[in-house]
N, C-alpha and C positions, 0 to 999 in steps of 0.2 A: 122533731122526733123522726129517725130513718123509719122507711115501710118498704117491704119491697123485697127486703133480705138481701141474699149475697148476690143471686140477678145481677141487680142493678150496684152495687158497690162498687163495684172496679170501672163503674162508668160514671160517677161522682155522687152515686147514690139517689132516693127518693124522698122527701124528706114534708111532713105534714107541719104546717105554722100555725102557733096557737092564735086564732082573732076571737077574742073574748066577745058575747053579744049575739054572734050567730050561730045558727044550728049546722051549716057547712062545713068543708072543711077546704084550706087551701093548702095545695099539694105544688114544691117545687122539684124540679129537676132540670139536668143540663141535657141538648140535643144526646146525648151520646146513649141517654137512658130510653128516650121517645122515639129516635131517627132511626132505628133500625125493626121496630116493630110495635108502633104507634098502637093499634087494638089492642095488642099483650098487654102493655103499661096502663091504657084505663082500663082494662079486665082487673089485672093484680091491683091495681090501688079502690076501685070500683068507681071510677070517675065519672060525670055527666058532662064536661066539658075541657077543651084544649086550649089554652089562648097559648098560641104561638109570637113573640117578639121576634122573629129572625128575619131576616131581609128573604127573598127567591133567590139573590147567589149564595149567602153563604147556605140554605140548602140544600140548593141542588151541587156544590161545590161536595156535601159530604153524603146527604143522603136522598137524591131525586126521588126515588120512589115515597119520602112520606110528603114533597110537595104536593107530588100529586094525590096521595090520600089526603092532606088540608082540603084541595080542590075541590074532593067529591065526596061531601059529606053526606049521602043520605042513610049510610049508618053509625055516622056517629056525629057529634058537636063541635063545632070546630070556629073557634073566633082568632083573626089575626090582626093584629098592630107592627107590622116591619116595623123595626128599630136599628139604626147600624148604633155594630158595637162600641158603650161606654159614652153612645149618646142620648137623646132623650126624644119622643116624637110630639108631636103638636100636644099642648096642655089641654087642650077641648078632646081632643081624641083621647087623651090618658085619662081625665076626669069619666070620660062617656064609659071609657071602660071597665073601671075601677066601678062606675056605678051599678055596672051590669054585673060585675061576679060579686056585690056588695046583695045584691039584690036575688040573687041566683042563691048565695049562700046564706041567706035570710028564709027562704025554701028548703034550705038543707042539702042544698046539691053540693057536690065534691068537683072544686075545679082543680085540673091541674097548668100550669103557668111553668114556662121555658123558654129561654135564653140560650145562648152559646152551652155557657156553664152552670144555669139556674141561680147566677151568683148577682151580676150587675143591674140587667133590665129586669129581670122576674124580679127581683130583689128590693127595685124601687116600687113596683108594683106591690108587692105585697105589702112590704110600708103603708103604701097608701090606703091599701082596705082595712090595714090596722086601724089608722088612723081615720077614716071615716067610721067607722064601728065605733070611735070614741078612743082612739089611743094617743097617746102624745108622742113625738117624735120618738124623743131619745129611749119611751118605753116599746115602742115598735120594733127601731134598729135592737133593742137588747133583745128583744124575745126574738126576733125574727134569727140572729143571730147564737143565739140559743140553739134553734132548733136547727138549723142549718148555718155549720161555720163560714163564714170568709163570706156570704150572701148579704147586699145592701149596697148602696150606692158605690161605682167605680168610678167615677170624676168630679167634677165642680158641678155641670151640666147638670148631672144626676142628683147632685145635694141641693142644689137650688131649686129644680123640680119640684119635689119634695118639699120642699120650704114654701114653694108657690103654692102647692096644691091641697096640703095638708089641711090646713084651716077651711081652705073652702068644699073639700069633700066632706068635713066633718058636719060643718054647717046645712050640706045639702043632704046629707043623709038621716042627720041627729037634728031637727029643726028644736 
């Protein structure tokens, strides 16, 4: 479901993903919606947290000044995973993370999660906290997909992540 209004539209939009089970909510978008005024976007969506996937060159390539808001977070929340694009980062570090906004949105906190385009890395990510919440693959990819088009895995790397991780974040979350 879009949030955010026409703002953010013309920059690929903001978009909340339904994960059945918890009280949070997970919010994607692409750099274009967050990189140019990072406080604005979790004010308008009301967010408690940022997980950034993007590498230090491709931001400071578009937009340096929110690296350096990543940087210095002592007003706002801010977790990052580099990912280079349409690939995948260490399965320990994607599990760790997945369990922490699994865990955050079980509190009720509203994270938001961004990629290049909110489409590839956000996209496996949010998969995953489908699927630790108790979702099955292919109903993850459709809802996630639902609520935000063309978002979910962009190469093999990415579909096989996904396939490694799914069962054992479900298991460690859902005992």
């Amino acid at each position: 479901m879009e949030i955010g209004g026409e703002r953010y539209r013309a920059s690929g939009g903001v978009h909340v993903v339904p994960v059945a089970g918890l009280d949070g909510s997970l919010i994607l978008c692409g750099l274009d919606a967050i990189g140019p005024d990072p406080g604005g976007l979790l004010s308008a969506v009301e967010a408690d947290l940022v997980v950034c996937l993007q590498t230090d060159v491709e931001l400071d390539r578009r937009f340096p000044d929110y690296l350096v808001w990543l940087a210095d977070p002592p007003s706002h929340d801010a977790v990052r995973l580099p990912t280079e694009d349409h690939l995948v980062a260490d399965d320990d570090a994607v599990g760790a993370l997945v369990g922490d906004i699994v865990g955050r949105m079980s509190r009720g906190q509203r994270i938001v999660v961004h990629c290049g385009a909110g489409w590839g890395r956000a996209g496996v990510v949010a998969v995953l906290v489908m699927c630790a919440a108790g979702a099955q693959i292919d109903a993850a990819l459709r809802d996630l997909r639902s609520a935000r088009p063309a978002a979910g895995p962009q190469s093999a790397d990415q579909d096989l992540q996904i396939e490694r991780l799914a069962g054992r974040l479900r298991a460690i979350t859902r005992p």
